[in-house]
C-alpha positions as CSV (number, residue, x, y, z in Angstrom):
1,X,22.3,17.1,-2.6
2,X,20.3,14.4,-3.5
3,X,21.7,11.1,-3.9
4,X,21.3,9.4,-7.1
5,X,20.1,5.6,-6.1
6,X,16.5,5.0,-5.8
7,X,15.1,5.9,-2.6
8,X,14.0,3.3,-0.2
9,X,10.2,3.3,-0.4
10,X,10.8,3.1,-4.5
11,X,12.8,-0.2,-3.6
12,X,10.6,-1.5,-1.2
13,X,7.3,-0.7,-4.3
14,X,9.6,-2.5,-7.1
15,X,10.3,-5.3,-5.0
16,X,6.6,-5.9,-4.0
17,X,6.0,-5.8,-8.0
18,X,9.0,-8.7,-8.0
19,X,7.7,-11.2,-6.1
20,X,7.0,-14.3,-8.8
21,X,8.2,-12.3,-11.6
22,X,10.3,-13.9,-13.7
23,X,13.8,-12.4,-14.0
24,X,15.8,-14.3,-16.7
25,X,12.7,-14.2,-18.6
26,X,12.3,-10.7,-18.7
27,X,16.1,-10.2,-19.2
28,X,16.0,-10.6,-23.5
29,X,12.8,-8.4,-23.0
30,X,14.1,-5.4,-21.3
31,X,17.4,-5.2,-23.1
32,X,15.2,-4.6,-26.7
33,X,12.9,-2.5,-25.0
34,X,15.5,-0.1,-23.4
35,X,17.3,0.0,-26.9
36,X,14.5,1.2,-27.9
37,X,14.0,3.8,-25.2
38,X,17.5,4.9,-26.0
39,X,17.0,5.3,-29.8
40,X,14.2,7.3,-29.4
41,X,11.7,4.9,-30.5
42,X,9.2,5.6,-27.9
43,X,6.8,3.4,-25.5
44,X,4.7,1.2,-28.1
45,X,7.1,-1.6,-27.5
46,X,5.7,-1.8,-24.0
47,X,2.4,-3.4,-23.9
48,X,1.4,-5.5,-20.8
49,X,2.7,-5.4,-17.3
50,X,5.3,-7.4,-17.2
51,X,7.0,-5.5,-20.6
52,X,6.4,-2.3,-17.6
53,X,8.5,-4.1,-14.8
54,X,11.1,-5.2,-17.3
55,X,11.5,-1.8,-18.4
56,X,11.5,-0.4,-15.0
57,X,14.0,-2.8,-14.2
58,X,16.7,-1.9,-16.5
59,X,16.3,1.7,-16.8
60,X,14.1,3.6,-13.8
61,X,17.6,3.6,-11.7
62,X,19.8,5.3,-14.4
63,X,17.0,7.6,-15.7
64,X,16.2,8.5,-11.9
65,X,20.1,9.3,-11.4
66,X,20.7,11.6,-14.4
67,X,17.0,13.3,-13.4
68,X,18.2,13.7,-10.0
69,X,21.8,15.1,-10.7
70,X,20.0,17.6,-13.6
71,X,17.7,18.7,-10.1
72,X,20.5,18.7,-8.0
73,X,22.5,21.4,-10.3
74,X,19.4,22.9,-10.7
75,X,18.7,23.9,-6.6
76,X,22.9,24.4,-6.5
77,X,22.1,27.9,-9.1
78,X,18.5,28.5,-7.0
79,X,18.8,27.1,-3.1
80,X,15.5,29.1,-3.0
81,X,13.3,27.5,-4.9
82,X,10.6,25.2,-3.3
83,X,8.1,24.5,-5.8
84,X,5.0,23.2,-4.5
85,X,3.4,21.1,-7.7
86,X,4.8,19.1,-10.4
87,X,4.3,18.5,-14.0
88,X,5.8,15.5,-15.3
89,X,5.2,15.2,-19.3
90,X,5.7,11.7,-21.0
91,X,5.8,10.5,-17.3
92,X,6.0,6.7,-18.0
93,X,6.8,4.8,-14.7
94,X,7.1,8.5,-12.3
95,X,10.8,7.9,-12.9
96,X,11.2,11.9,-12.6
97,X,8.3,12.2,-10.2
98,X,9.7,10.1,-7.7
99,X,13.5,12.2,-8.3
100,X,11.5,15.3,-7.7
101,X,10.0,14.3,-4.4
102,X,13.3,13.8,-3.2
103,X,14.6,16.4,-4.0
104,X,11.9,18.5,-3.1
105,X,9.9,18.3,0.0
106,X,7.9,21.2,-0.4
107,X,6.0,19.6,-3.2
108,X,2.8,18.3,-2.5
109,X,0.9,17.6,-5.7
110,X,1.9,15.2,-8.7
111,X,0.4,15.6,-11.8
112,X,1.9,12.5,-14.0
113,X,1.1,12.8,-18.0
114,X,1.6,9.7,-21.0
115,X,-0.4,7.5,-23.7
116,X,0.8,4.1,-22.1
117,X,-1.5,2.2,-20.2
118,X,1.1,-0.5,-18.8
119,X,3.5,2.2,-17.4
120,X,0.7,4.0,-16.2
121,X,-0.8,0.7,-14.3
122,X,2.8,0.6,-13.3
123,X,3.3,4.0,-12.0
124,X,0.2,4.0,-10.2
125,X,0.9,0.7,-8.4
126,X,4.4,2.0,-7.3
127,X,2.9,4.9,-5.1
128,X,0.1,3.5,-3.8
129,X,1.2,3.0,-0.4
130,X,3.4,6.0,-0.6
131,X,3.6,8.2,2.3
132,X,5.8,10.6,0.0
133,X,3.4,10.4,-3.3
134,X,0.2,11.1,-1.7
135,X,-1.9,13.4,-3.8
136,X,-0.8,12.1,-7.0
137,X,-3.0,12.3,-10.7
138,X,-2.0,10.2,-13.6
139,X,-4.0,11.4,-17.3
140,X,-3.5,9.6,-20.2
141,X,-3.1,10.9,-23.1
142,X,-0.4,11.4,-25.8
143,X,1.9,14.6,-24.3
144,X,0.6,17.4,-26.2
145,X,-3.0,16.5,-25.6
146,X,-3.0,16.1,-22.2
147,X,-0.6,18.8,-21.4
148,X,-3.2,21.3,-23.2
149,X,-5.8,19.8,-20.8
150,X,-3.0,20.1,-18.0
151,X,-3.4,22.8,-15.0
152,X,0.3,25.0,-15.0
153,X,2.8,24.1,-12.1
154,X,5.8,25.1,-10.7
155,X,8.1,22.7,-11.3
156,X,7.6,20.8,-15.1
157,X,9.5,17.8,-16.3
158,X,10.3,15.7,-19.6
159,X,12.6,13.0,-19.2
160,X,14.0,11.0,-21.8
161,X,11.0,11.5,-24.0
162,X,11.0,14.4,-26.4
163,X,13.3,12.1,-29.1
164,X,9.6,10.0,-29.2
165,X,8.6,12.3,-31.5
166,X,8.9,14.5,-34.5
167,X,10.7,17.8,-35.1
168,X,7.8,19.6,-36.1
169,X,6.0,18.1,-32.9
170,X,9.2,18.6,-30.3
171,X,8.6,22.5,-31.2
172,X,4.8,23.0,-30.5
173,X,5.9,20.5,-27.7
174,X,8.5,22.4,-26.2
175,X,6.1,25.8,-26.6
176,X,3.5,24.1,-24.7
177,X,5.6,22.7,-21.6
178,X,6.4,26.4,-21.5
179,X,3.1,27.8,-20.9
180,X,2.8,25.3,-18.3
181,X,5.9,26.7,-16.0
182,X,5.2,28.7,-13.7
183,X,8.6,28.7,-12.5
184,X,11.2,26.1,-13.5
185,X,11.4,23.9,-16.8
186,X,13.8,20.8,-16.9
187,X,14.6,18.7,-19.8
188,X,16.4,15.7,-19.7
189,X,17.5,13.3,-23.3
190,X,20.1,11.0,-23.7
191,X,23.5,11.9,-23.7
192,X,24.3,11.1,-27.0
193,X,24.9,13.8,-30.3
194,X,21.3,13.1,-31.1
195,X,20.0,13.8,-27.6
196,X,22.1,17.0,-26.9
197,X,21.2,18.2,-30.4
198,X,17.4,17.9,-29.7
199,X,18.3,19.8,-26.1
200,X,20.2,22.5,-27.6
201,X,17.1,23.2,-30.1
202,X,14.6,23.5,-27.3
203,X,17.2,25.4,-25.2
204,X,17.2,28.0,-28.2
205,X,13.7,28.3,-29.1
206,X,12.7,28.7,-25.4
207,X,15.1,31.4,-24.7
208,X,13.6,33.5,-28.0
209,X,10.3,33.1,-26.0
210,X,11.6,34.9,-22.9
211,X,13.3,31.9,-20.6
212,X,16.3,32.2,-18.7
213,X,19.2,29.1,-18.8
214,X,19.6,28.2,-14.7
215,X,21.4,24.8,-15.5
216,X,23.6,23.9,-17.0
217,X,24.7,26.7,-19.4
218,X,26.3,30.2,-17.3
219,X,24.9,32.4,-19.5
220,X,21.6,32.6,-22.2
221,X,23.9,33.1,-25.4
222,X,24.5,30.4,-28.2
223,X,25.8,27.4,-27.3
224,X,29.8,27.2,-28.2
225,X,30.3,23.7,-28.7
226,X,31.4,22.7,-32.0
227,X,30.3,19.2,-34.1
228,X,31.6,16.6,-33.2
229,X,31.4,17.7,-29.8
230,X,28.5,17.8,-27.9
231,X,27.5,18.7,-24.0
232,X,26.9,16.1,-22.4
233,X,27.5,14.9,-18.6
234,X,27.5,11.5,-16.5
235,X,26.1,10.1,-13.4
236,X,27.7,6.9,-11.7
237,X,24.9,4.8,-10.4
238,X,24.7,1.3,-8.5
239,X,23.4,-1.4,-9.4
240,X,21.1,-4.0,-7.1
241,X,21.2,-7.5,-8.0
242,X,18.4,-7.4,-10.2
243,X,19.4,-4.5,-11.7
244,X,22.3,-6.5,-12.6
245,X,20.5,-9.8,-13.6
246,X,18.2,-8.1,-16.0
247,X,20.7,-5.9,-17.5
248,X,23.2,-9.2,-17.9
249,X,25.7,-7.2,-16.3
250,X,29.0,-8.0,-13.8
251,X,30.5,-4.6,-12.8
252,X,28.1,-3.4,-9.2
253,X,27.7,0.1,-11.3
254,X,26.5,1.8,-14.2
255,X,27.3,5.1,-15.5
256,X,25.0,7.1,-17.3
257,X,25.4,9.6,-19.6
258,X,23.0,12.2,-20.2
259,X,22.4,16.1,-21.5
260,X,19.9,18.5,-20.0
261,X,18.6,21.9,-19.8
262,X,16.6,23.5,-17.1
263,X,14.8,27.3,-17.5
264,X,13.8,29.0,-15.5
265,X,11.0,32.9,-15.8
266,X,13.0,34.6,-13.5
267,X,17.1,35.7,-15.1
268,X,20.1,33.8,-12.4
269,X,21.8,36.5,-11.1
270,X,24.7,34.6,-11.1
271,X,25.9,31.6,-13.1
272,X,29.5,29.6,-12.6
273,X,31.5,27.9,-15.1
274,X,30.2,24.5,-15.5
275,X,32.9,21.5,-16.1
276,X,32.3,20.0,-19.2
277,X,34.3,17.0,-18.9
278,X,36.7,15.2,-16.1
279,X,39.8,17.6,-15.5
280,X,43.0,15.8,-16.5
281,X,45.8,15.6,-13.8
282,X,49.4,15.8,-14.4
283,X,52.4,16.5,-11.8
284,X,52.4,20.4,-13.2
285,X,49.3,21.4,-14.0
286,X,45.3,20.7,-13.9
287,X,43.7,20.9,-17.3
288,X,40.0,21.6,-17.3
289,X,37.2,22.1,-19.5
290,X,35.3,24.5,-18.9
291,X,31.9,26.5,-20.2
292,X,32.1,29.9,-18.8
293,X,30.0,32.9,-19.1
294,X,32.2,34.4,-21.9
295,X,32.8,31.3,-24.0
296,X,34.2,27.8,-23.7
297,X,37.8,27.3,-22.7
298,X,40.6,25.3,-21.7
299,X,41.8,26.1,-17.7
300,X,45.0,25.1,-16.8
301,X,45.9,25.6,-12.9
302,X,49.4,25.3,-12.7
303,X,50.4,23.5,-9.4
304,X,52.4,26.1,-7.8
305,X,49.1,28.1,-7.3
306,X,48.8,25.6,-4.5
307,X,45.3,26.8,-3.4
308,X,43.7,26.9,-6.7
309,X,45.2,23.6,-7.8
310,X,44.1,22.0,-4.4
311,X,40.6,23.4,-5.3
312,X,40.4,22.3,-8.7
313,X,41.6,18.7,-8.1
314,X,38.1,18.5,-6.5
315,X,36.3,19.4,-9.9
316,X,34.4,16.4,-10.9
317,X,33.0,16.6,-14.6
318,X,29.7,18.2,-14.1
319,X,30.6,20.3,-11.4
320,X,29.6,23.8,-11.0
321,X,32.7,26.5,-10.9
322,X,34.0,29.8,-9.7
């Protein structure tokens, strides 16, 4: 599996970009702008290069951990799939670009998509000594423009960017990105009500056009949960110093929460249960949650079934389950 930190030549790019930029003055700066981000407000806040750097800053690590643990559980339901291009929709830095050339090595074209100059200026200066990113296109364009203009690929990504824009929009949106997959579609929002609720929609809609759940649902039906509930997962990440100095931050990690879906043209032959929060431990028994291909329920392992009980103390929230 892939790890969630930024890999080294991503470092090594934002630290070149570092050199004489001002980290307590960007601090106020990329605080706003990732509230933003997070409420679904959009890009328009970000307007020159150093508003790019501040954002990238404060959020590429914990967007590029919950796109790369949404991959990860991807390639866990289909170890076969190499895709060989990539689609990334509302692109912004290559957050997701750069998580999907980790994870994948077998791709080998990057076709980047978004309306913001300065995070394009950014993105582009990021992988241009890249011996990863090589053959890499960045269009402008807002995302249902440019993705009507876009060739189809294998592999196509929206991260953190479909709450940018209306309902109505999100649908013809979500129709679009579809007719672009050859293969695989991931989506990856917020893990908040709002951001689930958004995934869940696109989840349905796409299924009535023929797509198959691969991640993180076991099976195609409706989803069980209930209001106030909602699916969402988490992704511990760690933070650099600057990560830490921009964010105004003392613990060395971060935890992100965050709700995805990823489809797929082809039906899983076989889906697990998938945890849907941490199991709770006691001296008798292990309590998990747990979306199954039936419905959602509440497994208890009791701890004389000493090799079940050893196995399920290893279930992390997340996690993937027989």
């Amino acid at each position: 599996m892939t790890t969630p930190d930024l890999p080294a030549e991503l470092k090594a790019a934002l630290d070149g970009k570092l050199r004489g930029f001002s980290r307590n003055a960007a601090t106020g700066r990329a605080a706003s702008i990732s509230q933003t981000y997070r409420g679904g407000g959009g890009s328009g806040s970000i307007r020159s290069e150093a508003d790019a750097l501040a954002y990238a800053l404060a959020r590429m690590p914990a967007t590029y951990a919950a796109v790369t643990a949404s991959l990860n559980a991807l390639i866990e339901i289909r170890p076969d799939f190499a895709p060989k291009n990539l689609l990334d929709v509302g692109a912004g830095p290559g957050t997701a670009t750069w998580a999907a050339a980790e994870t994948f090595p077998s791709l080998q074209r990057f076709t980047l998509l978004d309306a913001n100059d300065a995070l394009r200026g950014l993105a582009l200066g990021l992988v241009t000594d890249s011996f990863r990113l090589r053959d890499v296109s960045y269009e402008r364009g807002e995302a249902r423009a440019a993705l009507t203009r876009a060739d189809t690929a294998d592999l196509v990504v929206a991260s953190y960017m479909i709450g940018e824009i209306s309902d109505a929009e999100q649908r013809a949106l979500a129709e679009l990105m579809w007719e672009k997959t050859r293969d695989a579609l991931l989506v990856v929002e917020p893990g908040t009500p709002a951001g689930y609720a958004r995934i869940v929609a696109l989840r349905a809609q796409l299924i009535a056009l023929g797509a198959h759940v691969a991640a993180p649902c076991p099976h195609d039906g409706k989803c069980p949960i209930q209001a106030p509930d909602w699916c969402h997962f988490t992704q511990r990440l760690q933070r650099s110093r600057a990560h830490k100095q921009i964010k105004g931050a003392e613990l060395p990690f971060e935890d992100e929460r965050f709700s995805y879906v990823a489809l797929t043209r082809a039906a899983v032959a076989q889906r697990p249960s998938r945890v849907l929060a941490q199991p709770t431990v006691s001296k008798i028994e292990i309590t998990a949650k747990l979306c199954t291909p039936e419905d959602l329920t509440f497994t208890k392992v009791p701890r004389r079934a000493k090799a079940d009980y050893a196995a399920a103390r290893r279930w992390r929230w997340g996690d993937a389950v027989s």
